[in-house]
LOMAR-945679 format. One record per residue: residue number from 1; residue in one letter; chain; x negated, y negated, z negated of N, C-alpha, C in turn. Coordinates in nm, 2 decimals. Layout:
! LOMAR-945679
+-----+--------+--------+--------+--------+--------+--------+--------+--------+--------+--------+--------+
! num ! residu ! chaine !     nX !     nY !     nZ !    caX !    caY !    caZ !     cX !     cY !     cZ !
+-----+--------+--------+--------+--------+--------+--------+--------+--------+--------+--------+--------+
! NUM !      a !      A !      X !      Y !      Z !      X !      Y !      Z !      X !      Y !      Z !
...
+-----+--------+--------+--------+--------+--------+--------+--------+--------+--------+--------+--------+
! end
This chain:
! LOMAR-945679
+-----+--------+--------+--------+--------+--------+--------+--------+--------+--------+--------+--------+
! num ! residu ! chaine !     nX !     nY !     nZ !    caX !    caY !    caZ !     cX !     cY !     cZ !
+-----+--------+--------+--------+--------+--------+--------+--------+--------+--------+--------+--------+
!   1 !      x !      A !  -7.60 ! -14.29 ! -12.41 !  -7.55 ! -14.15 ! -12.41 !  -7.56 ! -14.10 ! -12.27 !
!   2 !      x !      A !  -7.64 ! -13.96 ! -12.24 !  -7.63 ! -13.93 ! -12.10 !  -7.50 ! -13.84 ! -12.08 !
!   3 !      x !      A !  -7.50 ! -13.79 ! -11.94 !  -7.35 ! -13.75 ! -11.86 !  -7.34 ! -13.63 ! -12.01 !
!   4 !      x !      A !  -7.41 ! -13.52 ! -12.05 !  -7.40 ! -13.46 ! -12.14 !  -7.30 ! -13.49 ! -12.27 !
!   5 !      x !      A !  -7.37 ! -13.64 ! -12.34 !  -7.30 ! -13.70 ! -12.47 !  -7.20 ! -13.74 ! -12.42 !
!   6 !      x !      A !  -7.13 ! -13.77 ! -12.28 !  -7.03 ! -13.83 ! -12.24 !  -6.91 ! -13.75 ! -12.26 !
!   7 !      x !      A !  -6.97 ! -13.62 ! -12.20 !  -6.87 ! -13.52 ! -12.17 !  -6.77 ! -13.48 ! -12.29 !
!   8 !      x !      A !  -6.90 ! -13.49 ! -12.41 !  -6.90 ! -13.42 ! -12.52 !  -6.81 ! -13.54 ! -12.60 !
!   9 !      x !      A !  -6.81 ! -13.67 ! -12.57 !  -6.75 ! -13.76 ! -12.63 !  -6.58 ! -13.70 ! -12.54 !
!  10 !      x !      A !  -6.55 ! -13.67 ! -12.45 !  -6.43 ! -13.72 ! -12.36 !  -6.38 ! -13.57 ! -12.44 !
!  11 !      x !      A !  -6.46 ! -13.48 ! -12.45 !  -6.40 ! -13.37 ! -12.50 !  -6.34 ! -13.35 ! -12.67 !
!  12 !      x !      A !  -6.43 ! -13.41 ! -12.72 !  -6.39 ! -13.44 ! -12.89 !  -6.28 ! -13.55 ! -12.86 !
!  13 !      x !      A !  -6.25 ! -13.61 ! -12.79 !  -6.11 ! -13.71 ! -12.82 !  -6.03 ! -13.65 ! -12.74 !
!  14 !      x !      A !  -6.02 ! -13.57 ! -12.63 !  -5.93 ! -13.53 ! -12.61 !  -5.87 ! -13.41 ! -12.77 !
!  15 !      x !      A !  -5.96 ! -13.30 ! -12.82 !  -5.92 ! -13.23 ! -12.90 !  -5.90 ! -13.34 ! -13.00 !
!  16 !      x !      A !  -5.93 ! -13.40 ! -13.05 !  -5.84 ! -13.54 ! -13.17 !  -5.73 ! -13.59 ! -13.14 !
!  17 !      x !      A !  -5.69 ! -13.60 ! -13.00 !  -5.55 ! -13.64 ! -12.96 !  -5.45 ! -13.50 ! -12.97 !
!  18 !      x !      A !  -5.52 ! -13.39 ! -12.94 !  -5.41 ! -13.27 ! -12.97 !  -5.37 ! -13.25 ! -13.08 !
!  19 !      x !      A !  -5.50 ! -13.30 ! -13.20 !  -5.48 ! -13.26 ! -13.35 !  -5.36 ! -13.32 ! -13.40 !
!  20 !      x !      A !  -5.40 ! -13.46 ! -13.33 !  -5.28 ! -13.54 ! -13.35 !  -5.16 ! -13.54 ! -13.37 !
!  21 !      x !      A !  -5.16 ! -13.48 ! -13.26 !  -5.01 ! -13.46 ! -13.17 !  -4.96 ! -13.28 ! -13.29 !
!  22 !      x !      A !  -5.04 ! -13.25 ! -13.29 !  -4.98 ! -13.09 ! -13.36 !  -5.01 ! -13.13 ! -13.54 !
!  23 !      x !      A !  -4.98 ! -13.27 ! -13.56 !  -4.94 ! -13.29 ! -13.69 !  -5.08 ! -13.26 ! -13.80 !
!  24 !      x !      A !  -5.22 ! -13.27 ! -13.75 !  -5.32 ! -13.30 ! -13.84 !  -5.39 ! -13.40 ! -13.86 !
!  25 !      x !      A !  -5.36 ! -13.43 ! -13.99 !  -5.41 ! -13.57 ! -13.99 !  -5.57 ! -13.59 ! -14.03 !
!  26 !      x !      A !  -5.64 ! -13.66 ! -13.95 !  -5.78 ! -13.69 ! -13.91 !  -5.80 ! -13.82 ! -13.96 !
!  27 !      x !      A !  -5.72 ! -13.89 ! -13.94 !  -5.72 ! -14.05 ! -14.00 !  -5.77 ! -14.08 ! -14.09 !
!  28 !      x !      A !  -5.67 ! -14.04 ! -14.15 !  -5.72 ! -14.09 ! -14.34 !  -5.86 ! -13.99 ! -14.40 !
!  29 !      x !      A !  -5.91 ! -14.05 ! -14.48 !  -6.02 ! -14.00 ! -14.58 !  -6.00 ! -13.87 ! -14.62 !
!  30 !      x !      A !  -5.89 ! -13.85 ! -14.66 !  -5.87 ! -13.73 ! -14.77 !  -5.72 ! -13.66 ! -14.67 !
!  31 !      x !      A !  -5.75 ! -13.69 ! -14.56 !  -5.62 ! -13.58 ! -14.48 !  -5.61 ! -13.48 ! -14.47 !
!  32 !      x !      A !  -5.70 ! -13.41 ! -14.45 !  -5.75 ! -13.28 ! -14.44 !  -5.69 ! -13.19 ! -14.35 !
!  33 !      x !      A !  -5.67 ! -13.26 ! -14.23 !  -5.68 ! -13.24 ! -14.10 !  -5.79 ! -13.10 ! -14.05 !
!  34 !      x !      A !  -5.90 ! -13.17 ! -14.07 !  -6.06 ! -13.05 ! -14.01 !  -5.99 ! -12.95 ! -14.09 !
!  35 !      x !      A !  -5.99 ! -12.98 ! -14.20 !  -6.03 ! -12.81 ! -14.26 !  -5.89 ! -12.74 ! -14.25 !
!  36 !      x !      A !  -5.82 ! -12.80 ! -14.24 !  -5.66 ! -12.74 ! -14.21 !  -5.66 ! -12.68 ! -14.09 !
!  37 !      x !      A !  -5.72 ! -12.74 ! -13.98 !  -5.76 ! -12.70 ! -13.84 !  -5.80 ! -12.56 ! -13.86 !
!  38 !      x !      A !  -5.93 ! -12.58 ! -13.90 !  -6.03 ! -12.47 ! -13.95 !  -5.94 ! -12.34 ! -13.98 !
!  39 !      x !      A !  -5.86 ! -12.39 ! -14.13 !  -5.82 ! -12.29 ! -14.18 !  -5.71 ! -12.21 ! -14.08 !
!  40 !      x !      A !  -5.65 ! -12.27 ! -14.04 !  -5.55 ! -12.21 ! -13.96 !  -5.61 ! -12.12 ! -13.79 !
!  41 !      x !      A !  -5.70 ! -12.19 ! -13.76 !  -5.81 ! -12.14 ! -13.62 !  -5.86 ! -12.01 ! -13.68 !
!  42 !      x !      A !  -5.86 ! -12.01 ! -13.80 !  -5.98 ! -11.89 ! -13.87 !  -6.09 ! -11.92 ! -13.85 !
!  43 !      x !      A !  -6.13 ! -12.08 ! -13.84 !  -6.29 ! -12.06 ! -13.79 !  -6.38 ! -12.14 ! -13.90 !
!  44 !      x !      A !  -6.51 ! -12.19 ! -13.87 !  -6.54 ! -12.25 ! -14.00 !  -6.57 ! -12.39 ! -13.96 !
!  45 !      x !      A !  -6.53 ! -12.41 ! -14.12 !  -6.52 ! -12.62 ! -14.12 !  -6.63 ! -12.69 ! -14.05 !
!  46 !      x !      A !  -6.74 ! -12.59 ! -14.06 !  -6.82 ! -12.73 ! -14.03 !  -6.84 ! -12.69 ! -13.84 !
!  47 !      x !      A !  -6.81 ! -12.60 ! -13.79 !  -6.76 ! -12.59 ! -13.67 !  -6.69 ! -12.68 ! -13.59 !
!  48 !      x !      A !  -6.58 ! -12.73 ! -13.67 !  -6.46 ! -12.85 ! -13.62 !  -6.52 ! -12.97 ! -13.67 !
!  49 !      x !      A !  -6.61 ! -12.99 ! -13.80 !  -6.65 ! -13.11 ! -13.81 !  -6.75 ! -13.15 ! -13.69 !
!  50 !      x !      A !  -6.89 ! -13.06 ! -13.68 !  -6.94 ! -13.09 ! -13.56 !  -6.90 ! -13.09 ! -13.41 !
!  51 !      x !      A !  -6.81 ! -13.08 ! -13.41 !  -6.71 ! -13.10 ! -13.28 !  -6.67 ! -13.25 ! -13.27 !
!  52 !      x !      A !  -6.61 ! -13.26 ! -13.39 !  -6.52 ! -13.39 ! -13.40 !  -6.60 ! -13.52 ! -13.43 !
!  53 !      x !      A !  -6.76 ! -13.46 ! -13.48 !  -6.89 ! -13.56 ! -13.50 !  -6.97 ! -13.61 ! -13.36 !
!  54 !      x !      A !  -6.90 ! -13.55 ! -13.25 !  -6.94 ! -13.50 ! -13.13 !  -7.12 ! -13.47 ! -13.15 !
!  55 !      x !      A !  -7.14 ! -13.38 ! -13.21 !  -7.29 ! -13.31 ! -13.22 !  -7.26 ! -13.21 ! -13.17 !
!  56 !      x !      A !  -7.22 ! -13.09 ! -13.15 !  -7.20 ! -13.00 ! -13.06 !  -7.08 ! -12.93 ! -12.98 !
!  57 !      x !      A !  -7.10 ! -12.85 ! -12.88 !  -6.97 ! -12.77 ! -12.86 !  -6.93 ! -12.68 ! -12.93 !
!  58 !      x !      A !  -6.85 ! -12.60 ! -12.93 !  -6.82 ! -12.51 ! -12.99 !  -6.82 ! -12.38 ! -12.92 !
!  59 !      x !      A !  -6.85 ! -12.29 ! -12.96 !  -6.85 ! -12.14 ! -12.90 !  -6.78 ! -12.07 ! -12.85 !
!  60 !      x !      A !  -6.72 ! -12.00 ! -12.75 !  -6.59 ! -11.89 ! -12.69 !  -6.54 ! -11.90 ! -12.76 !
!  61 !      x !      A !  -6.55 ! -11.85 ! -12.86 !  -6.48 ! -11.70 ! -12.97 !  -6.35 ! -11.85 ! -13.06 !
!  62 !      x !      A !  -6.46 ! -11.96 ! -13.11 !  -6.40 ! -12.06 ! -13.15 !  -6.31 ! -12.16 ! -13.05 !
!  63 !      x !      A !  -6.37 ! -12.18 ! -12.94 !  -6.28 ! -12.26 ! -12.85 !  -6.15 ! -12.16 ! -12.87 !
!  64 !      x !      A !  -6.14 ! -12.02 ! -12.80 !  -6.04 ! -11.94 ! -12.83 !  -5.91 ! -11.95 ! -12.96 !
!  65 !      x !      A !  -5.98 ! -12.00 ! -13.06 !  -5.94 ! -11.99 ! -13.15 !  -5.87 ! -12.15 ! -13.16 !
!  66 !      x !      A !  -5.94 ! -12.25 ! -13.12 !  -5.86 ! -12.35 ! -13.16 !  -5.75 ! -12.42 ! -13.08 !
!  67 !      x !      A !  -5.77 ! -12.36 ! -12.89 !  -5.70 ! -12.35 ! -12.80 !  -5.56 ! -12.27 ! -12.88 !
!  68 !      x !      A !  -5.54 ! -12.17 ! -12.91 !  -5.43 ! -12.11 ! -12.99 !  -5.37 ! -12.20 ! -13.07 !
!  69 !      x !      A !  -5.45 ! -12.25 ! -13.15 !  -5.37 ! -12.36 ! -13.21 !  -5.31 ! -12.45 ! -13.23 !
!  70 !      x !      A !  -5.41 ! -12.52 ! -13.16 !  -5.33 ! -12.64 ! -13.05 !  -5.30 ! -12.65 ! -12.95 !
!  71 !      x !      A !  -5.23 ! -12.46 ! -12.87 !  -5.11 ! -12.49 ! -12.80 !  -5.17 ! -12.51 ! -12.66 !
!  72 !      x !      A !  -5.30 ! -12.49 ! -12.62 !  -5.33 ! -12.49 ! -12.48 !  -5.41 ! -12.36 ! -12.44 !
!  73 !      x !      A !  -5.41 ! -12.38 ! -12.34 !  -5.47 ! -12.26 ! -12.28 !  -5.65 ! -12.26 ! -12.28 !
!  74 !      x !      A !  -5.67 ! -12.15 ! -12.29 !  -5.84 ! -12.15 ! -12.30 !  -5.88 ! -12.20 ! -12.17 !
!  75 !      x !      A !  -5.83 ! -12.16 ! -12.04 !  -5.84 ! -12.23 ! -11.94 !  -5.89 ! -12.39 ! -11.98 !
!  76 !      x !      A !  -5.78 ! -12.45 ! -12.01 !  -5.81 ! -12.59 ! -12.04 !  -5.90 ! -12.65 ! -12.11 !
!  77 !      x !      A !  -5.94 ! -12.59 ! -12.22 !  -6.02 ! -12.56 ! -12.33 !  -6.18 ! -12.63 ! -12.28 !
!  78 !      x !      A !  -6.17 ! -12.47 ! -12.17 !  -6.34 ! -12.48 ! -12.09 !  -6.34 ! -12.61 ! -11.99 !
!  79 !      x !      A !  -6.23 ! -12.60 ! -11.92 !  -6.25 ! -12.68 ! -11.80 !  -6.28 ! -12.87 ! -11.91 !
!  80 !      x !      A !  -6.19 ! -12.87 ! -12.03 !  -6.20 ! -13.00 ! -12.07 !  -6.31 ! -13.05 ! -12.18 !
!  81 !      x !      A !  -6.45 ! -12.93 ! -12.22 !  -6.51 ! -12.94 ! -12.28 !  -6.64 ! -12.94 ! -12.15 !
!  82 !      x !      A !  -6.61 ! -12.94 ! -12.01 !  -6.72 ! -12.95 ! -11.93 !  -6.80 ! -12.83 ! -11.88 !
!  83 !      x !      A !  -6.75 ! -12.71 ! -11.96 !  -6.84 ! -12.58 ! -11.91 !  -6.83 ! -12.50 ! -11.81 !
!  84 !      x !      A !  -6.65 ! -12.56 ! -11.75 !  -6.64 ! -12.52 ! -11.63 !  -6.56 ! -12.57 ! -11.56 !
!  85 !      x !      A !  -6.57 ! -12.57 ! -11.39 !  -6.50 ! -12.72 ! -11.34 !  -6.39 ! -12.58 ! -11.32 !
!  86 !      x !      A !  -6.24 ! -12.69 ! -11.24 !  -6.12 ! -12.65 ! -11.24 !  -6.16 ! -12.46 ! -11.14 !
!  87 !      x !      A !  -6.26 ! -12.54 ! -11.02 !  -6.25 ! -12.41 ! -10.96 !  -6.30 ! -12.31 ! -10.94 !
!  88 !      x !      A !  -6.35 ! -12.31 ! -11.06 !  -6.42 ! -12.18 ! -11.11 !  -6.36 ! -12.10 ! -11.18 !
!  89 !      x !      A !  -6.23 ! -12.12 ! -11.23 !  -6.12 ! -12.06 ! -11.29 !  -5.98 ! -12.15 ! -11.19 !
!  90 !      x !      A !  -5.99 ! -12.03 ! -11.13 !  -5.85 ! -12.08 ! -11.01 !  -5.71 ! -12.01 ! -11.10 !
!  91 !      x !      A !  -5.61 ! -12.10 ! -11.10 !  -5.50 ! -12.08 ! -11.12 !  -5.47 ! -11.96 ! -11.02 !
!  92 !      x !      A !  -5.36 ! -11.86 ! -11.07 !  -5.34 ! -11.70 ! -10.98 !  -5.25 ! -11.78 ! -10.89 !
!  93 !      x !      A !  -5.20 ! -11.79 ! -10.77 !  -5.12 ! -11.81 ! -10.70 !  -4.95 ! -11.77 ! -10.75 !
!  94 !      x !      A !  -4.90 ! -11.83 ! -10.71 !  -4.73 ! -11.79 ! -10.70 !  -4.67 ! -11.65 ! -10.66 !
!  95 !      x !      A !  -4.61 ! -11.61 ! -10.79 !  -4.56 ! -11.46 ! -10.71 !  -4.45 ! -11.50 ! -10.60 !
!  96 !      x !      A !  -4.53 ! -11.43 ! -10.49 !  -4.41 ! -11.46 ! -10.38 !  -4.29 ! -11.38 ! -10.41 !
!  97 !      x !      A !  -4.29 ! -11.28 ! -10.46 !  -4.13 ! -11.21 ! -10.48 !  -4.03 ! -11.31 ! -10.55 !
!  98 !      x !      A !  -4.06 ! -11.42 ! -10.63 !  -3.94 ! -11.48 ! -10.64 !  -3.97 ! -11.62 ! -10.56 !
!  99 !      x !      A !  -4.02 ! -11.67 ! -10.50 !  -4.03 ! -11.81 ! -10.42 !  -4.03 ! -11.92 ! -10.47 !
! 100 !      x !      A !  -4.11 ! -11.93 ! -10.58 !  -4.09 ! -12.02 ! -10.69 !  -3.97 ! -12.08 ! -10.73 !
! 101 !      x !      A !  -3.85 ! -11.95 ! -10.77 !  -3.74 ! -11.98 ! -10.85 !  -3.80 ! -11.93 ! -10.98 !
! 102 !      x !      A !  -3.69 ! -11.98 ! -11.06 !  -3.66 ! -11.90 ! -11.20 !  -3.70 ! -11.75 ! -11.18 !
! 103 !      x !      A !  -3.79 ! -11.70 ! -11.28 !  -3.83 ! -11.54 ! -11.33 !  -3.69 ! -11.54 ! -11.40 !
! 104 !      x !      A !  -3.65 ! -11.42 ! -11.42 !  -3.53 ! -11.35 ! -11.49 !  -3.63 ! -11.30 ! -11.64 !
! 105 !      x !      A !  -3.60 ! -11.32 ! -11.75 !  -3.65 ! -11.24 ! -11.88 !  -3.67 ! -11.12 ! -11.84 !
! 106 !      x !      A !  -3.62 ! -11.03 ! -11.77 !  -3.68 ! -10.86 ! -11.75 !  -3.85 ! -10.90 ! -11.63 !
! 107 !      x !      A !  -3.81 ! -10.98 ! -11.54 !  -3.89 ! -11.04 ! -11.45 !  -4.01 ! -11.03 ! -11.51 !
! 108 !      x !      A !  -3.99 ! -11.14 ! -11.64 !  -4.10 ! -11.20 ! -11.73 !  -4.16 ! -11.09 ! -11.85 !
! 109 !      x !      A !  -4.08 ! -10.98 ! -11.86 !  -4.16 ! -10.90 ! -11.93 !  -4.28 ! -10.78 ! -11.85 !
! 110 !      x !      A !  -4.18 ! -10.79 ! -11.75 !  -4.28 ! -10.69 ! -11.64 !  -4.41 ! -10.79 ! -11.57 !
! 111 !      x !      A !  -4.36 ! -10.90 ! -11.55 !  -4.48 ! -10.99 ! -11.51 !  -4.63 ! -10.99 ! -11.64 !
! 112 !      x !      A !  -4.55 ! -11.00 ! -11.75 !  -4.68 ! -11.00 ! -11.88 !  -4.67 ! -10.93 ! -11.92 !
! 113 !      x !      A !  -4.64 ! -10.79 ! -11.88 !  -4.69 ! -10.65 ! -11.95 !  -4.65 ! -10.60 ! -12.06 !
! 114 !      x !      A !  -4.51 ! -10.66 ! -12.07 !  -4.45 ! -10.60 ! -12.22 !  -4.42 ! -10.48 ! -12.20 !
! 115 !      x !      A !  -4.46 ! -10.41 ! -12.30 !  -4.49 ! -10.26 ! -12.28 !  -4.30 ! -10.22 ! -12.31 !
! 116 !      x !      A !  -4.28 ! -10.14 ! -12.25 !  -4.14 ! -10.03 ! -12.23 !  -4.07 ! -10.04 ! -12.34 !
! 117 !      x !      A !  -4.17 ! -10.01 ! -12.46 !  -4.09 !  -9.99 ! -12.58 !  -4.09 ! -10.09 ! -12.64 !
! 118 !      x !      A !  -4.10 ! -10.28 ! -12.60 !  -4.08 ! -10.37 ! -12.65 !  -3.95 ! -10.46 ! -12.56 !
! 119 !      x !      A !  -3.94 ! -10.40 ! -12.40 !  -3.91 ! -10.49 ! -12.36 !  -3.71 ! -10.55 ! -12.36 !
! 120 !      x !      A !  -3.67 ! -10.45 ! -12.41 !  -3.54 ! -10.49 ! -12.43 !  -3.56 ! -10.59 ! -12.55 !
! 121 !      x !      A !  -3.58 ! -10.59 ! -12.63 !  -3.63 ! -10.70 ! -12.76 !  -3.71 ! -10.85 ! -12.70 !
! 122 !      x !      A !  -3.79 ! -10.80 ! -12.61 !  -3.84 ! -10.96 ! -12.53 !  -3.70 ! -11.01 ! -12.45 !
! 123 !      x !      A !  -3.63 ! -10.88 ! -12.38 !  -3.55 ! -10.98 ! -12.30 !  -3.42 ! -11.03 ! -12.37 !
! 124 !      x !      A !  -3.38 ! -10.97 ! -12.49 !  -3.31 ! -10.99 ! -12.56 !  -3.34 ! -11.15 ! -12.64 !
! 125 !      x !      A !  -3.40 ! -11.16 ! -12.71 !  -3.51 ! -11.28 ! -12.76 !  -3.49 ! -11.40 ! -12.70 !
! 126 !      x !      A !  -3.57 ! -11.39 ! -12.57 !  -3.58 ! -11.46 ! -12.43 !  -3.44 ! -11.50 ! -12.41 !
! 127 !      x !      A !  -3.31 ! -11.41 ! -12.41 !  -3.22 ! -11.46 ! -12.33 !  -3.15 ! -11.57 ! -12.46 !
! 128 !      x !      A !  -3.21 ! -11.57 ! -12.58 !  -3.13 ! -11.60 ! -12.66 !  -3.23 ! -11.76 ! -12.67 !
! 129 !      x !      A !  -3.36 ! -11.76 ! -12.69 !  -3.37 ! -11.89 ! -12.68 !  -3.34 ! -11.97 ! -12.57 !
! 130 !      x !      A !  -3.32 ! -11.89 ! -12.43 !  -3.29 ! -12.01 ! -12.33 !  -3.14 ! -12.04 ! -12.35 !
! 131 !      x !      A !  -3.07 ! -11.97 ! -12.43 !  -2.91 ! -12.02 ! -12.45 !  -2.94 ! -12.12 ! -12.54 !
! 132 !      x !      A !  -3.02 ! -12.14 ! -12.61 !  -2.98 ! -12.18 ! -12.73 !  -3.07 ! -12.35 ! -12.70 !
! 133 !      x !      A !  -3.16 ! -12.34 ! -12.58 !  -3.26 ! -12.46 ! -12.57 !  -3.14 ! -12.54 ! -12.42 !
! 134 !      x !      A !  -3.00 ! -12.48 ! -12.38 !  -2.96 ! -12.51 ! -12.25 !  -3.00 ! -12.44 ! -12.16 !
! 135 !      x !      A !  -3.11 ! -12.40 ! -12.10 !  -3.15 ! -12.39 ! -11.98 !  -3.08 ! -12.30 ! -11.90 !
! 136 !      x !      A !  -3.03 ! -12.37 ! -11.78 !  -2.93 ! -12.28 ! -11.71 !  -2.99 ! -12.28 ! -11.56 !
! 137 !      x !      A !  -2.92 ! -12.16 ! -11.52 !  -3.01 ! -12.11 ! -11.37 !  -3.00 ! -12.23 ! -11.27 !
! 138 !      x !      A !  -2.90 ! -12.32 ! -11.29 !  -2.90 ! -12.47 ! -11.20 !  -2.98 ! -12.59 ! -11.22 !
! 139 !      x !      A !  -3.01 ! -12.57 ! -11.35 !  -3.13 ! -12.71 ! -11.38 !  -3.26 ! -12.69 ! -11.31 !
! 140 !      x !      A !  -3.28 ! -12.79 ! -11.25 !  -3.45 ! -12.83 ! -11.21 !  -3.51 ! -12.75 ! -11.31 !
! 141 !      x !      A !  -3.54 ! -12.82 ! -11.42 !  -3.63 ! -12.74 ! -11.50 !  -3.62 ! -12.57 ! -11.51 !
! 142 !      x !      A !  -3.56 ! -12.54 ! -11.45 !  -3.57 ! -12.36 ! -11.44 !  -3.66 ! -12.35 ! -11.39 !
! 143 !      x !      A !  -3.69 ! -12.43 ! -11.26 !  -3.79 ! -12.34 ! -11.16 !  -3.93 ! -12.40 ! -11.20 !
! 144 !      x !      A !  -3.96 ! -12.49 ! -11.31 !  -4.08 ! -12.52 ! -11.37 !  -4.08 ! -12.41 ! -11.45 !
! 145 !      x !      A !  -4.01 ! -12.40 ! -11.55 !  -4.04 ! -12.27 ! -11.64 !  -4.04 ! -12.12 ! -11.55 !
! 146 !      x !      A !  -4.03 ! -12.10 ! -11.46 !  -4.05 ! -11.97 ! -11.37 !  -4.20 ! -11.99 ! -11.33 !
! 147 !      x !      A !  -4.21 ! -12.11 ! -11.27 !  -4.34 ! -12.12 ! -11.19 !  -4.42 ! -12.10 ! -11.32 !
! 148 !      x !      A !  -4.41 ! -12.21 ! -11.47 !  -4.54 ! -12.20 ! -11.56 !  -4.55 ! -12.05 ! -11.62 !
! 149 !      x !      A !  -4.42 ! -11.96 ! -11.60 !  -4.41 ! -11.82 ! -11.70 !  -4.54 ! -11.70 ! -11.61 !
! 150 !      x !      A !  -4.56 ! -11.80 ! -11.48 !  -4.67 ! -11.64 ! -11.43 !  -4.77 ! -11.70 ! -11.42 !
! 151 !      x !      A !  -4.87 ! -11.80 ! -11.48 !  -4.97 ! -11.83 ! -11.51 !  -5.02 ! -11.77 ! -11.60 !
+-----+--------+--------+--------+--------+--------+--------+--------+--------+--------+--------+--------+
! end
C-alpha cells in the first residue's frame, strides 16, 4: 500500500474508533452501525461504507456531516483524513482580552455571535449547565474550557 493507501488506512480507523466511542456498533454482522451513521450524518450508506472499506475519501459536504456527528471538528476531520496538514488551517490565536482565563457566558455569546435576541437564553442555559456539571471560576478546568470556547 503506498503513502496514499496508508493515509487512507490511518484515517478509516481513526473514524472506526470515534464510531466506537459515540456508541455504533461496526463489530458485529448485523450492527448497523454504517447505516445508523449514515442515517443520522444525512449522508449515504454506501459513502460510510467506502470509507470504512478504505476505497475512498469522502467529500466536504460529507466529511462535514460526519464530523457533526461524531463530535469533532471539521478542522480535525481534514487535517486526519490527510487533505490538509495542521498548518494550513492554523488555530485563531487566544483572545488577549481575557489572558487565557475563563470566558464569562455573556463573553461566550459575543465571542460566537449569538445574535441579541438569543443571548440572554444562551447565557441563561450556559450558566445553568456549568452549575449543574460543578464547574467553578477556581477549578483548573475553567481556564481549559475558556481557552477551548474561542476556537
Amino acid at each position: 500500500m503506498g503513502e496514499k493507501g496508508s493515509e487512507m488506512e490511518r484515517f478509516a480507523a481513526w473514524v472506526e474508533d470515534l464510531m466506537r466511542r459515540r456508541g455504533y456498533d461496526i463489530d458485529s454482522p448485523r450492527g448497523g452501525g454504517r447505516s445508523r451513521l449514515a442515517e443520522d450524518a444525512g449522508v449515504h450508506r454506501a459513502a460510510v461504507t467506502r470509507l470504512l472499506q478504505r476505497q475512498s475519501l469522502p467529500d466536504l459536504e460529507t466529511m462535514r456531516a460526519l464530523a457533526r456527528v461524531l463530535g469533532v471538528g471539521l478542522r480535525d476531520m481534514l487535517i486526519q483524513s490527510g487533505r490538509v496538514a495542521p498548518e494550513d488551517l492554523p488555530l485563531p490565536a487566544a483572545d488577549e482580552r481575557n489572558d487565557g482565563k475563563r470566558v464569562t457566558p455573556a463573553q461566550a455569546a459575543e465571542l460566537l455571535g449569538v445574535p441579541e435576541t438569543h443571548r440572554r437564553q444562551f447565557v441563561e442555559m450556559t450558566e445553568m449547565i456549568l452549575a449543574v456539571s460543578g464547574v467553578r471560576p477556581d477549578d483548573p478546568r475553567s481556564a481549559q474550557w475558556g481557552a477551548s470556547a474561542r476556537r
